[in-house]
C-alpha positions in Angstrom: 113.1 351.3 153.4 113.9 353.1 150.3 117.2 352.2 148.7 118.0 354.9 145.7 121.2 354.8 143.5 122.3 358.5 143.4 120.9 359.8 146.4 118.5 362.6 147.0 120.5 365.9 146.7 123.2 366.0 143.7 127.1 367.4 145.2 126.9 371.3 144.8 123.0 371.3 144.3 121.2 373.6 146.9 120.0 371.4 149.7 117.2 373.6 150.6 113.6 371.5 150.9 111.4 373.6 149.0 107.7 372.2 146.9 107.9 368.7 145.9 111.0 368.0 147.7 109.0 368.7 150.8 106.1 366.9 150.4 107.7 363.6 149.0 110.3 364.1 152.5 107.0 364.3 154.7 105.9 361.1 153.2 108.5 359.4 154.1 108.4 360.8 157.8 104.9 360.1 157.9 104.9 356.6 156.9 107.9 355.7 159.0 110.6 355.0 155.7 114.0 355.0 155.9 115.9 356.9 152.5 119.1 354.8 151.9 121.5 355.9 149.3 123.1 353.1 147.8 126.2 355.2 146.2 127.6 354.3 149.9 127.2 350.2 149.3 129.3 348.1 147.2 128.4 347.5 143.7 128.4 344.0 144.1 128.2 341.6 146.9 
């Protein structure tokens, strides 16, 4: 699993996987890991 702060795609940016974006997205697929954006999650626990 990999647990980022702001997520991948900033609000009004255009989602469209293009380049980079795609290749570091098929890494993830390919080696089975989870993207978790931790906006969602409390701040503290």
């Amino acid at each position: 699993m990999l647990l980022v702060r702001h997520g991948y795609f900033w609000r009004g940016e255009d989602e469209t996987v293009t380049s980079i974006e795609k290749l570091r997205i098929e890494a993830l697929l390919r080696h089975k890991i989870s993207l978790l954006d931790s906006c969602r999650l409390p701040r503290r626990v």
